[in-house]
N, C-alpha and C positions, 0 to 999 in steps of 0.2 A: 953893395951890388948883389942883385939875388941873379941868378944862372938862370939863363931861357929856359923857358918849358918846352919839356919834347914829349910832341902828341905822336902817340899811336894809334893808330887805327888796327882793330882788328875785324877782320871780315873773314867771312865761311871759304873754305878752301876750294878751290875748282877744278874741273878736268882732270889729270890723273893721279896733280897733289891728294884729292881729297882719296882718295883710296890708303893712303899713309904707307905708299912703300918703304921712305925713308925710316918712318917709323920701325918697319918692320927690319931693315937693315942693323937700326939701333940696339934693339932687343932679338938680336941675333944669337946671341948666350944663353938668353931665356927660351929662344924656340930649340935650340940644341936640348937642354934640360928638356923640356914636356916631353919632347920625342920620345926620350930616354924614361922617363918619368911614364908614360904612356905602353913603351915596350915593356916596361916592368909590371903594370899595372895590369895588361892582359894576364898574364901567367903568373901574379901574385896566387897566395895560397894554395896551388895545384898538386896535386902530388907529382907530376912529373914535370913539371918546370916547363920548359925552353923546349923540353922536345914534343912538346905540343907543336914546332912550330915545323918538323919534318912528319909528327904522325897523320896534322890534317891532311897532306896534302895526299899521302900513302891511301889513307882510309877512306879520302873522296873519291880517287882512283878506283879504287875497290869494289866503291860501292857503284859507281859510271858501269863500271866494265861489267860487273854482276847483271845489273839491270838492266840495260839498256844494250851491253856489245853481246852478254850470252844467253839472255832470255828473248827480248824485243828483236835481241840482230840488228840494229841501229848500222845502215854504212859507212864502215871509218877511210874509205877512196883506198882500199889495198894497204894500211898502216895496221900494226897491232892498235885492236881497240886501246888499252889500257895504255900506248902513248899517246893516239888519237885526244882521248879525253884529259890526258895531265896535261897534252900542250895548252889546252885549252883552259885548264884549270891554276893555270898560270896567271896569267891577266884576270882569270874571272874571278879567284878566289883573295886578290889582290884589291881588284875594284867593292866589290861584295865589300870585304870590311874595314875597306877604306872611311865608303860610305855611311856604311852603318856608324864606323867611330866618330866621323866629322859631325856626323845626323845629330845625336845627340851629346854633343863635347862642351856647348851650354850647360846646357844644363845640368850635367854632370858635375864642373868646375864652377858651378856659381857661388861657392865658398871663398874661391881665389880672385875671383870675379867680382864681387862687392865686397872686398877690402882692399887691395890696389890695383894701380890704373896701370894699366899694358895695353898696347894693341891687341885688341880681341880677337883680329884676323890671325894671331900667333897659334890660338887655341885648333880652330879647324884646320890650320896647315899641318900641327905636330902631326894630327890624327894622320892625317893625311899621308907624310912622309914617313910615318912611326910604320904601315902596311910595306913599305921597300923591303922591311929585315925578313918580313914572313916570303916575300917575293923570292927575298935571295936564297931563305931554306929551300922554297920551293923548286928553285932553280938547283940546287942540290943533288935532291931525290931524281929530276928529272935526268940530271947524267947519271945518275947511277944507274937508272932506267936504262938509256941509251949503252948504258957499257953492258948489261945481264941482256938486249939484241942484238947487240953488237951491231951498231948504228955509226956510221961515219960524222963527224963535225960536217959543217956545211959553210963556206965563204956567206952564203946567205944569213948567217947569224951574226953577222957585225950591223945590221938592221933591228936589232932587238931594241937597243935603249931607244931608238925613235918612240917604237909601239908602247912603250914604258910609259916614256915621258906625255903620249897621247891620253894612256888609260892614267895617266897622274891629274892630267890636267880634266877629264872628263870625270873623274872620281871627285876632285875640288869642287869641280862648277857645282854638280848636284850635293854634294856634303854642305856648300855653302846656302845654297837656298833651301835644302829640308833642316838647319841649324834653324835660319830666319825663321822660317814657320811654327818649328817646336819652341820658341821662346813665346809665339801667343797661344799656342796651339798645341799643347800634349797628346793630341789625337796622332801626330805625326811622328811617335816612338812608335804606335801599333801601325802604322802605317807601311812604314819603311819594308819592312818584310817582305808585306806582300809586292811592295813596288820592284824590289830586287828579283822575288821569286817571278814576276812578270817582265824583268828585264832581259832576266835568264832565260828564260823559253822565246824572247825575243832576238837573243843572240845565238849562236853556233857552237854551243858547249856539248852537247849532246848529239849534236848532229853537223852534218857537214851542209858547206853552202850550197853545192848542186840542189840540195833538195827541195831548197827554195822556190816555188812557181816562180817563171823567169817574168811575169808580167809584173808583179809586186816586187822582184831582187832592189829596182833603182829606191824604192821606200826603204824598204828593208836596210840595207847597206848607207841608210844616211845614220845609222844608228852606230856610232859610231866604237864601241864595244864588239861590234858586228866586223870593220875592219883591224881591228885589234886580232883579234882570235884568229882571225883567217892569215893575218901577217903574222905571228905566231907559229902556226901548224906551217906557214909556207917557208918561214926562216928555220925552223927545226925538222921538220918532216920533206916538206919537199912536195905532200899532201892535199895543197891547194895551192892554186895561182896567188898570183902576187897581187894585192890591194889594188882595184883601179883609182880611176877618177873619180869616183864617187866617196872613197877615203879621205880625199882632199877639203870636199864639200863636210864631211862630220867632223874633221879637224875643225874647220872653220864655226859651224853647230856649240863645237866644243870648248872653243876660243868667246865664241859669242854669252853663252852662258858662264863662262868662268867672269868676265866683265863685270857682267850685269851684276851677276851674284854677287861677287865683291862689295859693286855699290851700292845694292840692296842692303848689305848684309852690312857696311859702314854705316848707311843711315839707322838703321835697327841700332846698331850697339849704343848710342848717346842714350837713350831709355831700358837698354836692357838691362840696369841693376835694380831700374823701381820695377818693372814685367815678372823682373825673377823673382 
């Protein structure tokens, strides 16, 4: 007696299976390690290590406050310039190289990448979550800040890890599609730059939101790095209002592009080791 045959059918995965969360669940040990693997990787061979990761944030301040709070006069709404600009260089210098690391984390690891199989979406999350540790330095220097003006704590800062988790997920969505694009496209390592350096002057790092023309704020404000920074200065400084409704709308902006991206960016990897 021979045993029935058992037919499998195998077919393409649909709706949000095909994204491979499970996957990614699986190789949850593996995305620990990059992370890790990733933070080490910044400040390998440096002569000062780690404390790369309190001097940027010091020497960006420095250089805000120079330029723009005591030459230009830029207005910080009644705030010392130089907290003015760290609040803001919190979320900004977190997003900045989040993306930049996601942007090109392809191609970087395509050593790892065409010899075994992982979920690929592992490589631009580590990037991703690897920019938290610089956040928390960042967060650091900025009490330290706060204790040398002698600045009160604020109940408004239990709103913080929202704006986190916001500039996390809008840091993903675009890490993930300028990934996709740099695996056919190397023009988009020179790119990235100037995209960031025009993201910045499209957000409130340098300047505060009144100054906005009020007929352009509702465009302006769908950008959503834009209610970041403002909920930022408004949960630590007290500086600006609190995110309206328009905040809701760039979440959603930001939800929508992290999606897509994904499955963009799932369809791309089944060819990205013959591309690379």
């Amino acid at each position: 007696m021979y045993a029935p045959y058992t037919q499998v059918v195998i077919q393409p995965s649909r709706g949000w299976s095909s994204l491979g969360l499970r996957d990614l669940w699986e190789y949850r040990e593996l995305l620990y390690f990059m992370v890790w693997r990733e933070i080490q990787g910044t400040y390998r061979q440096t002569a000062l290590g780690l404390s790369w990761l309190f001097l940027r944030p010091v020497l960006n301040m420095a250089l805000l406050s120079l330029t723009f709070g005591l030459l230009v006069k830029v207005s910080s709404n009644g705030v010392p310039y130089p907290l003015f600009s760290l609040a803001a260089l919190l979320p900004w210098g977190y997003f900045s190289n989040a993306v930049m690391r996601a942007a090109g984390s392809l191609v970087q690891n395509m050593h790892i990448i065409s010899k075994v199989y992982f979920p690929r979406l592992v490589v631009p999350i580590a990037s991703a979550i690897s920019g938290l540790v610089d956040l928390s330095a960042a967060f650091v220097v900025f009490f330290g800040a706060m204790i040398i003006y002698r600045l009160p704590l604020r109940v408004e800062m239990l709103w913080l890890p929202v704006f986190v988790i916001v500039a996390l997920i809008f840091a993903l969505a675009v890490g993930l599609w300028l990934a996709t694009f740099s695996v056919r496209y190397r023009d988009v390592s020179f790119a990235v730059n100037f995209l960031i350096q025009a993201l910045m002057y499209a957000s409130p790092v340098i300047y505060p939101v009144s100054l906005v023309p009020a007929s352009v704020q509702w465009l302006y404000r769908l950008n959503p790095m834009a209610g970041v920074i403002q909920g930022f200065r408004w949960a630590l400084l007290g500086s600006e209002a609190a995110p309206g409704p328009e905040f809701l709308a760039a979440i959603g902006i930001s939800v929508v592009l992290l999606v897509t991206g994904a499955y963009v960016f799932r369809r791309t990897e089944r060819t990205v080791v013959d591309i690379l």
